[in-house]
MARSE-74888 format. One record per residue (C-alpha): x, y, z. Coordinates in nm, 4 decimals. Layout:
BEGIN
[[X; Y; Z]]
...
# end
This chain:
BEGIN
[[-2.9099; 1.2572; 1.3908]]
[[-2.8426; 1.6299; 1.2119]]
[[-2.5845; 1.6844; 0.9757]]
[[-2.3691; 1.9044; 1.2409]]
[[-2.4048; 1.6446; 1.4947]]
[[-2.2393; 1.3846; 1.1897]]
[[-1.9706; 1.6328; 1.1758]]
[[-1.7583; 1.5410; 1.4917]]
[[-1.4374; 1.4618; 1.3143]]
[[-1.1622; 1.6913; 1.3541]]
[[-0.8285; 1.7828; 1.1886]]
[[-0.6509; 1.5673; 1.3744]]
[[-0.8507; 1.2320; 1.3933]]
[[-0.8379; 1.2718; 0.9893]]
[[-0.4498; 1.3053; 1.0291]]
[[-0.4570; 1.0374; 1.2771]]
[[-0.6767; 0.8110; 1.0616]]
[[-0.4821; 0.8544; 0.7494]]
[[-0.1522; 0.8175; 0.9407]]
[[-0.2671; 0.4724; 1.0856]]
[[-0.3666; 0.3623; 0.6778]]
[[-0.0900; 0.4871; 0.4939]]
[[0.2148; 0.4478; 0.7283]]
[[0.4192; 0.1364; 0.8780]]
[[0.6902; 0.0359; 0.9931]]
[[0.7940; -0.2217; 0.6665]]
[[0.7668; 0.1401; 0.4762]]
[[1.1202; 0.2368; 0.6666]]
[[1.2598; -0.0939; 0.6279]]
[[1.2099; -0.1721; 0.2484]]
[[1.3589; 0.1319; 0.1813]]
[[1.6208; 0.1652; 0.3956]]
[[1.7183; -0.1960; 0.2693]]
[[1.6968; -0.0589; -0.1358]]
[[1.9065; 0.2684; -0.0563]]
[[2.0942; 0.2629; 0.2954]]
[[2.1116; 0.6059; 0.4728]]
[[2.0920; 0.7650; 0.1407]]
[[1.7372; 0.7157; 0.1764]]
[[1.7116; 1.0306; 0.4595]]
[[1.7800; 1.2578; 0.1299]]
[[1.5259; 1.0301; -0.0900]]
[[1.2778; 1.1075; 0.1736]]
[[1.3291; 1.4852; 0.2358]]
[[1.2775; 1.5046; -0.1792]]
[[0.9831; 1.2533; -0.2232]]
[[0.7673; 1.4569; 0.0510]]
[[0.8190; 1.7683; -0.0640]]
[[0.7940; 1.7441; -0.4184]]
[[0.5453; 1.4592; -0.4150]]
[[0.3736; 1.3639; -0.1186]]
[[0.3175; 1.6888; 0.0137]]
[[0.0976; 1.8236; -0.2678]]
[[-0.0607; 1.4425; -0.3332]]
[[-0.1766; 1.5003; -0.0179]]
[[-0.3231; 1.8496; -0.0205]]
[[-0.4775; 1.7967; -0.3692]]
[[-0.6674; 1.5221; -0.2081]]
[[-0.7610; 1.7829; 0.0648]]
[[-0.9154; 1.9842; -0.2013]]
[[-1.1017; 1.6785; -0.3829]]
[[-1.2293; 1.5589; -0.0555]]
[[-1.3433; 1.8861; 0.0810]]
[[-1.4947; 2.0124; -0.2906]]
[[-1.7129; 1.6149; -0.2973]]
[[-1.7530; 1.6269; 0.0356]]
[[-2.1194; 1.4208; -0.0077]]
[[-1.9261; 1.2152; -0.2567]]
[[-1.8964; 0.8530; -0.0889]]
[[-1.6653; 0.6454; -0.3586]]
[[-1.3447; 0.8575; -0.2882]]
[[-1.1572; 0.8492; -0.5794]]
[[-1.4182; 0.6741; -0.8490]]
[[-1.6766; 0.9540; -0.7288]]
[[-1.4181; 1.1885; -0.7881]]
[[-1.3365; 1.0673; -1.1619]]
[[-1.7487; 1.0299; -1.2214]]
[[-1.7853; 1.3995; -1.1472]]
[[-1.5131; 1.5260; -1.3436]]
[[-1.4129; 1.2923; -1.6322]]
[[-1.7327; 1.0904; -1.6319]]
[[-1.8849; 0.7264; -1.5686]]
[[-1.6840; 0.5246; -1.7885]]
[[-1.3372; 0.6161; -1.6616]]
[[-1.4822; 0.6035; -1.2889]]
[[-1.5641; 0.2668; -1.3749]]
[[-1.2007; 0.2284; -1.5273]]
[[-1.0509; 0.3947; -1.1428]]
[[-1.2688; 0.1736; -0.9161]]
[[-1.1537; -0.1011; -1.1422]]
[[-0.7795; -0.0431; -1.0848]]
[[-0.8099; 0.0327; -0.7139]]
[[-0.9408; -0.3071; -0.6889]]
[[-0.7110; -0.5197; -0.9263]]
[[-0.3976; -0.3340; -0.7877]]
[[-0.5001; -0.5048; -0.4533]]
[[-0.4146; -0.8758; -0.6705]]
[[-0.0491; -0.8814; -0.6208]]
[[-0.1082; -0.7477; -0.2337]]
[[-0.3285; -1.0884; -0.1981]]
[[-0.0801; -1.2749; -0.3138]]
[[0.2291; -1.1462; -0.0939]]
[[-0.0472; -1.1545; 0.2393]]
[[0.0212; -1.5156; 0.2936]]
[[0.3825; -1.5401; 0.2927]]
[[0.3602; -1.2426; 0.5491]]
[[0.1694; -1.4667; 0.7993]]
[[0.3861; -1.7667; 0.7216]]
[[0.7381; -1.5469; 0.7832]]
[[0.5242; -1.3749; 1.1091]]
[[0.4523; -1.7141; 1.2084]]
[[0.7682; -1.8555; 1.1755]]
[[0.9149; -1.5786; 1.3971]]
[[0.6459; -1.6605; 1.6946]]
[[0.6978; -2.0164; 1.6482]]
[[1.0698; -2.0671; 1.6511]]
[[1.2090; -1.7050; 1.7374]]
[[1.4217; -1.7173; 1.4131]]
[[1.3715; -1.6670; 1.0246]]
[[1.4462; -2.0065; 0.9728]]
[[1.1039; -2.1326; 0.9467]]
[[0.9730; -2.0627; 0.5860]]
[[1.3683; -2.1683; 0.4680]]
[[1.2564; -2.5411; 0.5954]]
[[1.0187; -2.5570; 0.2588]]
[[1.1431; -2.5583; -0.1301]]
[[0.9692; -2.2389; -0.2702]]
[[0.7235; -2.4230; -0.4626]]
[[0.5967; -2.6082; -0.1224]]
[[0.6181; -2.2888; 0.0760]]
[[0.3957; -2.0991; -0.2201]]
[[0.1626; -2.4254; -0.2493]]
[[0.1110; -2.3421; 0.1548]]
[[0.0402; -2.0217; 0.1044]]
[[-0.1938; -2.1001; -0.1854]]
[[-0.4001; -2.3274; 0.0856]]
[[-0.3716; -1.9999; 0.3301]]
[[-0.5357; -1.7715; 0.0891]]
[[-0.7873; -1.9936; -0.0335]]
[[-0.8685; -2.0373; 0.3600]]
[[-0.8799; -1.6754; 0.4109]]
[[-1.1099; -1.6952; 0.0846]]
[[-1.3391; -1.8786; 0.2152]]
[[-1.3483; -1.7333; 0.5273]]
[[-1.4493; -1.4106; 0.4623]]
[[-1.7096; -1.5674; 0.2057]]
[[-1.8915; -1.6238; 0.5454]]
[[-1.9428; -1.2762; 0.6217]]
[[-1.7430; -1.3387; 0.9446]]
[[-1.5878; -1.0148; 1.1024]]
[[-1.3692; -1.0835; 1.4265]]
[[-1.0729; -1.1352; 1.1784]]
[[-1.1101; -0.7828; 1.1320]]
[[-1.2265; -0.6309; 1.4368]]
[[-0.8958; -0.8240; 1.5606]]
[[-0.6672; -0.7374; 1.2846]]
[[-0.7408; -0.3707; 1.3521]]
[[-0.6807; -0.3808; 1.7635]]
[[-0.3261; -0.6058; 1.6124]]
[[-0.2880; -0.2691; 1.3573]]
[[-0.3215; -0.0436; 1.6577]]
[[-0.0490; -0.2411; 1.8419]]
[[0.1855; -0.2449; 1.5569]]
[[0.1586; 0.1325; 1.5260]]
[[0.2542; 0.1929; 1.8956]]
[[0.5334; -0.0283; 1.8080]]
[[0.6779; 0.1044; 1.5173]]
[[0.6557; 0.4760; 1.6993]]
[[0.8064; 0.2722; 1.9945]]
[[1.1163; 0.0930; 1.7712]]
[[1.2101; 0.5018; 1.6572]]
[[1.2324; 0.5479; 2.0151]]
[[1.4215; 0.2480; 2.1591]]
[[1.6521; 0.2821; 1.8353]]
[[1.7494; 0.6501; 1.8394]]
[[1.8071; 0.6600; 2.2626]]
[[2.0072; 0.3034; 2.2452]]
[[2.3785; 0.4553; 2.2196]]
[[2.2811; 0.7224; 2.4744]]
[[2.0705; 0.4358; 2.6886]]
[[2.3040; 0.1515; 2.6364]]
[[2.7093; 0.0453; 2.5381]]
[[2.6390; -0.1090; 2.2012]]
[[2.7908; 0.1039; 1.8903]]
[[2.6195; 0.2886; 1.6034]]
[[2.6394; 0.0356; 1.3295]]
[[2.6705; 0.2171; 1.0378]]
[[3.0163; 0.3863; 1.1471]]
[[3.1992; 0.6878; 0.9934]]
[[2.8577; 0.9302; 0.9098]]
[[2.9596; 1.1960; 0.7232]]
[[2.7493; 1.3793; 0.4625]]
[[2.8081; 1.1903; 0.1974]]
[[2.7005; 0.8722; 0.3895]]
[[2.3328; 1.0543; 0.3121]]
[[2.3588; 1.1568; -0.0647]]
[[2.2427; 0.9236; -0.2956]]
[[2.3849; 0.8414; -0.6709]]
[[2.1338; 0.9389; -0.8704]]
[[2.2430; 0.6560; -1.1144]]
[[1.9808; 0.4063; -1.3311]]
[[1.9759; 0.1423; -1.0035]]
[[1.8618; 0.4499; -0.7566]]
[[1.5724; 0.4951; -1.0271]]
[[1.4672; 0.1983; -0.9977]]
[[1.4279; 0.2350; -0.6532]]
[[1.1820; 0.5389; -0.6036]]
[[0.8883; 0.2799; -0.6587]]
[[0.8987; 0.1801; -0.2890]]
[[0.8991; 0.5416; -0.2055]]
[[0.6061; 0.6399; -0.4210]]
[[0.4182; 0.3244; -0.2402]]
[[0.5333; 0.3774; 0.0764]]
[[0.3873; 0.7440; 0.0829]]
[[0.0549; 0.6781; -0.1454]]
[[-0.2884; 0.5879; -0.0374]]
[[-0.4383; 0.9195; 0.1803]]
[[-0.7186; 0.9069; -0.0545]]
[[-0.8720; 0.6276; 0.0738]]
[[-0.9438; 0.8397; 0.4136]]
[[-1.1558; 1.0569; 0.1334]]
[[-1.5507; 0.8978; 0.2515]]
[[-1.4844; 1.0607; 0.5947]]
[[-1.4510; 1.4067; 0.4479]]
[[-1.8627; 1.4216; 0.5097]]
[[-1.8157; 1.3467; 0.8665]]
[[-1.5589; 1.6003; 0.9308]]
[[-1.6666; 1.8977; 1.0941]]
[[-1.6180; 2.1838; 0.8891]]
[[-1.4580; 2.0248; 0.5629]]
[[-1.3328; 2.2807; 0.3437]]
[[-1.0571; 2.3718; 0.6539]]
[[-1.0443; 2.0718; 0.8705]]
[[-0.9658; 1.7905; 0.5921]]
[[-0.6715; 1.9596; 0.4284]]
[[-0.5280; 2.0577; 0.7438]]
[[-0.5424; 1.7189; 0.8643]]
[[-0.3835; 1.6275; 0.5298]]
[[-0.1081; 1.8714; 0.6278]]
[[-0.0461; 1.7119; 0.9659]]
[[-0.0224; 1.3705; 0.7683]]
[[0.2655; 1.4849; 0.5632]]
[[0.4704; 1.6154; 0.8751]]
[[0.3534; 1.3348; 1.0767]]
[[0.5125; 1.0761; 0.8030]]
[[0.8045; 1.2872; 0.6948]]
[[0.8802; 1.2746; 1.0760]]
[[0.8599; 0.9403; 1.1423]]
[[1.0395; 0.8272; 0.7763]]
[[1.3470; 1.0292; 0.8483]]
[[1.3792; 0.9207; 1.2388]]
[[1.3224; 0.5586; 1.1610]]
[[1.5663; 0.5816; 0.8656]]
[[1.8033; 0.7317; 1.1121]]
[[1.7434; 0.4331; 1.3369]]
[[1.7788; 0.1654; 1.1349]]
[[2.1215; 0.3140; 1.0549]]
[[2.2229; 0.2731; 1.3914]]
[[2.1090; -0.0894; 1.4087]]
[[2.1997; -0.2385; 1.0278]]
[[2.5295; -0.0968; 0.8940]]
[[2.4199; 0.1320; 0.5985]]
[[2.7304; -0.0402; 0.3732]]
[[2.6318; -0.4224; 0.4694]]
[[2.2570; -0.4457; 0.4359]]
[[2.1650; -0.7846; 0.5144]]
[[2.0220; -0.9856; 0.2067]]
[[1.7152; -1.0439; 0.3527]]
[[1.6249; -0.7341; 0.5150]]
[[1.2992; -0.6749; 0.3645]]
[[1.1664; -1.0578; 0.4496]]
[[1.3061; -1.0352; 0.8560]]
[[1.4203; -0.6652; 0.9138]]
[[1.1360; -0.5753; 1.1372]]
[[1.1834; -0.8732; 1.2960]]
[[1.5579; -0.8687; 1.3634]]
[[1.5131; -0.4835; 1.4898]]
[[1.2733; -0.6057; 1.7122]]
[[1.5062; -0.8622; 1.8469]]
[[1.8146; -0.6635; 1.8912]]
[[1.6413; -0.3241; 2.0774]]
[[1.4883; -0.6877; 2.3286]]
[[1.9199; -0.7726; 2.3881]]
[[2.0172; -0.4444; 2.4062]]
[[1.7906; -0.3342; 2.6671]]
[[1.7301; -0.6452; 2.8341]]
[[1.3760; -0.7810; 2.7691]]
[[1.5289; -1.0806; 2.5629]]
[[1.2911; -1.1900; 2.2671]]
[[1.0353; -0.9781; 2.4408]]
[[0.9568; -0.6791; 2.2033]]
[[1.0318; -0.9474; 1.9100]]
[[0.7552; -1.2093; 2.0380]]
[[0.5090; -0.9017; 2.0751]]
[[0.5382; -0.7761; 1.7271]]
[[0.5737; -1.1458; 1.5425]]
[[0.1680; -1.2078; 1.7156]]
[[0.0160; -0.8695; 1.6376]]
[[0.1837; -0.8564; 1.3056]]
[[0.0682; -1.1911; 1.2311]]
[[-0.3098; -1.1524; 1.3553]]
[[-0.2339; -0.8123; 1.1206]]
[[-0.1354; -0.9907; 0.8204]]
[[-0.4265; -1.2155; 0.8788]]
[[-0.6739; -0.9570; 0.9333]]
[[-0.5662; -0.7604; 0.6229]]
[[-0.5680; -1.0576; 0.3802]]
[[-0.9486; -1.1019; 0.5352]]
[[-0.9760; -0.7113; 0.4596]]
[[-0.8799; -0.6896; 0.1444]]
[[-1.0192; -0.9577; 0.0090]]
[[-1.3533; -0.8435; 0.0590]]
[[-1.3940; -0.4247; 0.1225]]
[[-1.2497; -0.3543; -0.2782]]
[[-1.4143; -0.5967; -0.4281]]
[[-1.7323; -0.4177; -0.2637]]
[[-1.6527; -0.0862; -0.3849]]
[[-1.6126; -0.2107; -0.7731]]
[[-1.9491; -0.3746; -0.6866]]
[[-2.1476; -0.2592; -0.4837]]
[[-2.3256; 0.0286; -0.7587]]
[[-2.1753; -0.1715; -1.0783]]
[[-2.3142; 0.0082; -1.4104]]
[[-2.4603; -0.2675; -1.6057]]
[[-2.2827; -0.0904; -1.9092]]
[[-1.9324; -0.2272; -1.7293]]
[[-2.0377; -0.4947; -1.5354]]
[[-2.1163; -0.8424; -1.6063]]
[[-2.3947; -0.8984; -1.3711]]
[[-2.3047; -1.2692; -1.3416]]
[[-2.0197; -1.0768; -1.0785]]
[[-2.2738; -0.9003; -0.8528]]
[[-2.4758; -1.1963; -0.7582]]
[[-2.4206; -1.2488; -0.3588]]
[[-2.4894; -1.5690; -0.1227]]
[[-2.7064; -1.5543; 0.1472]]
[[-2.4038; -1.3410; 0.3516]]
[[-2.3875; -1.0851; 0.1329]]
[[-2.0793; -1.1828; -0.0380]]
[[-2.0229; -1.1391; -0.4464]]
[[-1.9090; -1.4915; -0.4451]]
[[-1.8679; -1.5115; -0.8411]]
[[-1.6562; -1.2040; -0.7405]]
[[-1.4476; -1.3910; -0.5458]]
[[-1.3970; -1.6787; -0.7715]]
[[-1.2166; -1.3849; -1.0140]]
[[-1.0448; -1.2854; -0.7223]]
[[-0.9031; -1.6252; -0.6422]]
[[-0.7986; -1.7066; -0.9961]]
[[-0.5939; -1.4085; -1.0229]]
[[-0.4434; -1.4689; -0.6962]]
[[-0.3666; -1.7990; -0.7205]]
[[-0.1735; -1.7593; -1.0928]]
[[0.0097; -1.4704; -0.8862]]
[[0.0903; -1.7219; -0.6069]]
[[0.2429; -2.0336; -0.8123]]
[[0.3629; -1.8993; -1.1553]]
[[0.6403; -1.7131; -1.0313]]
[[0.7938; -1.9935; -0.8492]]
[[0.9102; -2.1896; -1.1362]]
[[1.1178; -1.8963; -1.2667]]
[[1.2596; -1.7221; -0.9353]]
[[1.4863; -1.9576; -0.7093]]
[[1.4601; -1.8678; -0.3675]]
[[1.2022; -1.8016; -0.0894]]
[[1.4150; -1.4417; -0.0368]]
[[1.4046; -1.3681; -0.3715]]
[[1.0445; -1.4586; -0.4281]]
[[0.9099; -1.2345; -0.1353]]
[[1.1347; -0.9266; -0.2716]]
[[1.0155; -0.9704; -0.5970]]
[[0.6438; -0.9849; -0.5053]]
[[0.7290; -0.7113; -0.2979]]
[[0.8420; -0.4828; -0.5800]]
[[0.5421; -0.5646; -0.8000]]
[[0.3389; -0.4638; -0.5062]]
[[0.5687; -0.1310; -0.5860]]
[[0.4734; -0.1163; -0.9494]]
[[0.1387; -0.1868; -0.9119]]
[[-0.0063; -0.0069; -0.6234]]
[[0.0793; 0.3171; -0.7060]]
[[-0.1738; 0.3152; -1.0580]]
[[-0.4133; 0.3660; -0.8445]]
[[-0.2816; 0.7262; -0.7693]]
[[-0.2547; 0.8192; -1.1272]]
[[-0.6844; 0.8588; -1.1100]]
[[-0.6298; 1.1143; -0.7858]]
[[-0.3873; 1.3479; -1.0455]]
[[-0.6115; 1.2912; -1.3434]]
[[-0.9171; 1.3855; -1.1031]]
[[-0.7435; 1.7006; -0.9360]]
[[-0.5879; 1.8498; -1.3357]]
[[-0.9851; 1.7753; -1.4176]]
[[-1.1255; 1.9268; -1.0941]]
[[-0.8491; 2.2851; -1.2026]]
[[-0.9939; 2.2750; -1.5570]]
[[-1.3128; 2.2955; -1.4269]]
[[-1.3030; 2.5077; -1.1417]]
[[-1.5676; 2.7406; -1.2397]]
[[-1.8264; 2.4535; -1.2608]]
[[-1.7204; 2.2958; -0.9168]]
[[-1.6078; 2.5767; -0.6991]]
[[-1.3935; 2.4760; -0.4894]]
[[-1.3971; 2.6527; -0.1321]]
[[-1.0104; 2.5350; -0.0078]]
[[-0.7900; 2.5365; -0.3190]]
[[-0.4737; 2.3802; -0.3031]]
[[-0.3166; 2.6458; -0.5567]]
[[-0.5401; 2.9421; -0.6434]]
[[-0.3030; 2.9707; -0.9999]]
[[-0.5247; 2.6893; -1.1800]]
[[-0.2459; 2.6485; -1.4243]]
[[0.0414; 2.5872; -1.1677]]
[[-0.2581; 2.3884; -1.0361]]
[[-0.2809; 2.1635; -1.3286]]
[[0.0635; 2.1785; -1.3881]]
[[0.1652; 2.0202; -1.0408]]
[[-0.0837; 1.7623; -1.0987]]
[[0.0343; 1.6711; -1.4143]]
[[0.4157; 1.6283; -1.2834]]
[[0.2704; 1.4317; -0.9719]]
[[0.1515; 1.1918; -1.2706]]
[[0.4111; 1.2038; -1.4517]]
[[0.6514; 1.1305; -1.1645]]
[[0.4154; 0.8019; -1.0338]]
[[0.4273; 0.7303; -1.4107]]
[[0.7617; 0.7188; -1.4332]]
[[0.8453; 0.5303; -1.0477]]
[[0.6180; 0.2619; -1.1852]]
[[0.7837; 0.2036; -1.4835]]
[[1.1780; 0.2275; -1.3610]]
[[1.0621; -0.0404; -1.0597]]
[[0.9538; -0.2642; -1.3467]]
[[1.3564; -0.3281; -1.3739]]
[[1.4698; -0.6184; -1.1474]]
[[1.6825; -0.5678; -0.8493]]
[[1.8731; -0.9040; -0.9069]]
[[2.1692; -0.9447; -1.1438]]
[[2.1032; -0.8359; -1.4830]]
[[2.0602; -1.0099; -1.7743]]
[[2.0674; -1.3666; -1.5922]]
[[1.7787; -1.6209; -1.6959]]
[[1.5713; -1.4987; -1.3334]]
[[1.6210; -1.1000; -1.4277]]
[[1.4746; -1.1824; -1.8023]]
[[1.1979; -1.3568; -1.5977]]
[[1.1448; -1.0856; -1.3319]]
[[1.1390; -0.8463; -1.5758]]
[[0.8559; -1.0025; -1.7961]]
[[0.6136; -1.0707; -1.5080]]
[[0.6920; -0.7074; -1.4065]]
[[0.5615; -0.5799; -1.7610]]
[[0.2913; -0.7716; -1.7845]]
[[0.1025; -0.8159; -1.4594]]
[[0.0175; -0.4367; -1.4361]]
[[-0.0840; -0.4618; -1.8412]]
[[-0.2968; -0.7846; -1.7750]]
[[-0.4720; -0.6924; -1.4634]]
[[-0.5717; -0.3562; -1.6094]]
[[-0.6415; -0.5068; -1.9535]]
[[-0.9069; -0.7084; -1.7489]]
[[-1.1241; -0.3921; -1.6620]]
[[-1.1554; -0.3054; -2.0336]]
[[-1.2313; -0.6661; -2.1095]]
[[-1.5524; -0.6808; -1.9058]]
[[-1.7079; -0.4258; -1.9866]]
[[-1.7592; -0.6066; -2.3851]]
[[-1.8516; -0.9414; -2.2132]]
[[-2.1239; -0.7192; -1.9939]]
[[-2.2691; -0.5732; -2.3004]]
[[-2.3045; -0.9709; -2.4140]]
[[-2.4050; -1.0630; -2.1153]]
[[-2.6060; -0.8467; -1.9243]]
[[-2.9335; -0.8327; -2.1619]]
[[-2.9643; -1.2105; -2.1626]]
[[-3.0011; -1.2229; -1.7917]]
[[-3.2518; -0.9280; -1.8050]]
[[-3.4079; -1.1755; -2.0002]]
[[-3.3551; -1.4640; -1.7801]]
[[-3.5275; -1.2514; -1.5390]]
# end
């Protein structure tokens, strides 16, 4: 095959691709349950001051690596050198622990929701049973994908599909039921003010969950090479990706407003909120538990599927070229499937501390999924701060790299627009580290420390091995 005929990706299968990986539906509901309506505002400011030029500086680093295939880690290599590209695949990876550890209790509340119709299900357990369960799930999962078996995957991503057409389907259903039906706006009284937030300490602490809901277009990056003509066609489908979320983020906020009463957010929105949307279009319109039965069995096959997924793929990436200088070598070695299996047994360590530790400090199941949910908030987002230290290194250096497409052709408002993208993901990660349960109780102390330091731990972990490497990795050359 020639390099042209490679190049049959356009603007808008990148925009479609990255739309499919970055967006959901739980990224409307999380947020609408931290902030209300107020969150239509949040949104309007969050994509055009942040995600909007996140996403066209990763236009710019895509289409100026284009051969590059380790997205942001090639990125860092090139401009900042090998040891901190070790440093960024390290934290894209470890950033995926507290995601492991939330994956099961998604299947288990998806489950619960096809089994009995209700959120009842994962209430039957104590916490520490229901975490023990999902403990056994991931381990399964584990193991699993330690086989080198696929279908999970290859059904997981027919399940994603599904859930996408849904999601676009709930804005629909949602925004047309007053018009299409007699049932009454929830969320009564609109005015402006019903859509300005208080920009007070507890809305700070909030803008985590935005930050995470709108990160991750760099990991469409390792298609940039397949894209026909790069240097336009990948930041213009960045482009489209930004109007394509800010589109869907405002008209599902709207729509949840009309279903959930902005000023009585139930308690456990974030645990059963797609599921109780789903329900309630099903009443209103007729189909029963219809639309709510669909999206409970391709959200659980999703769950499961991504839990398989992400297990396996990051762990690859830190991997699959490990520099023996950062590397203990001991983690590379692979079974007969392929599999990094020493890797693994890392990976299920940390996930399984994640998993039961919390549980003797945090009291209930609702509590414990929001919680894990906001460290997935903290935590996910790191792995942006390598995309802004790449692009302010990429601006600094533009003469060396010569970049075709250029986000900014001023390489200091460049650079500086970087640097307050860092700043600002800086800054989200560290407010979110504040509980969203009552302050200064024995839980919020408790929240608060396993908040700090997860993200420390997990990243102190990447500077660890590379010393044990350097210990290690001559006596198995030795060995050998």
């Amino acid at each position: 095959m020639s390099n042209a005929e490679a190049r049959n990706l356009r603007w808008y299968n990148i925009a479609l691709m990255a739309f499919v990986s970055v967006w959901g539906f739980g990224n409307v509901v999380n947020n609408y349950a931290n902030q209300g309506l107020t969150v239509v505002t949040s949104w309007i400011l969050i994509i055009a001051l942040y995600f909007v030029p996140y996403a066209l500086m990763v236009g710019q680093l895509g289409s100026t690596f284009k051969d590059g295939r380790g997205g942001v880690s090639t990125w860092i290599k090139e401009t900042m050198g090998p040891t901190l590209a070790y440093l960024a695949a390290w934290t894209y990876w470890v950033v995926h622990i507290p995601y492991l550890a939330q994956k099961p209790q998604g299947i288990m509340i998806a489950l619960g929701w096809v089994i009995k119709g209700d959120g009842s299900f994962v209430k039957e357990f104590s916490p520490l049973v229901l975490q023990v369960i999902c403990l056994v799930v991931f381990l399964f999962f584990l193991w699993i994908s330690s086989k080198g078996i696929s279908s999970l995957k290859r059904i997981g991503t027919v399940a994603g599909i599904a859930m996408f057409i849904m999601s676009l389907l709930f804005i629909v259903l949602a925004v047309s039921a007053p018009m299409m039906t007699d049932i009454k706006v929830a969320t009564e009284n609109m005015s402006v003010d019903t859509f300005i937030p208080d920009f007070n300490f507890a809305y700070f602490t909030t803008i985590s969950m935005l930050v995470f809901a709108v990160g991750g277009c760099e990991k469409i990056s390792p298609y940039v090479n397949n894209t026909k003509n790069p240097t336009r066609e990948f930041p213009k489908g960045m482009l489209v990706l930004a109007g394509m979320v800010a589109l869907c983020a405002l008209l599902g906020s709207f729509a949840m407003g009309i279903l959930f009463d902005a000023n009585n957010i139930p308690a456990d929105l974030k645990m059963n909120g797609q599921y109780y949307a789903f329900q309630m279009l099903g009443e209103y319109y007729g189909f029963g538990n219809f639309f709510l039965l669909l999206y409970a069995v391709a959200n659980t096959l999703a769950q499961i599927s991504a839990l398989a997924f992400s297990i396996d793929a990051p762990l690859k990436v830190l991997l699959a070229d490990a520099d023996d200088r950062y590397v203990p070598r001991g983690l590379t070695k692979t079974n007969k499937n392929g599999t990094p299996i020493n890797g693994y047994i890392m990976t299920a360590v940390l996930v399984s501390i994640l998993i039961i530790v919390p549980v003797f400090g945090i009291g209930n199941m609702n509590s414990l999924f929001n919680w894990l949910l906001d460290l997935n908030s903290i935590v996910m987002p790191l792995r942006y701060l390598w995309v802004f230290l790449a692009y302010m290194a990429l601006v600094k250096a533009i003469d060396k790299f010569g970049s075709e497409y250029k986000f900014v052709k001023n390489n200091k408002i460049g650079f500086f627009i970087g640097l307050w993208c860092f700043v600002f993901t800086a800054f989200a990660c560290l407010m979110g580290m504040f509980p969203k349960v009552e302050a200064f109780t024995s839980e919020w102390y408790f929240q608060l420390a396993l908040n700090v330091l997860t993200p420390f731990i997990l990243i102190g972990l990447g500077l660890i091995l590379p010393l044990i490497a350097k210990r290690t990795n001559g006596k198995y050359k030795e060995a050998n």
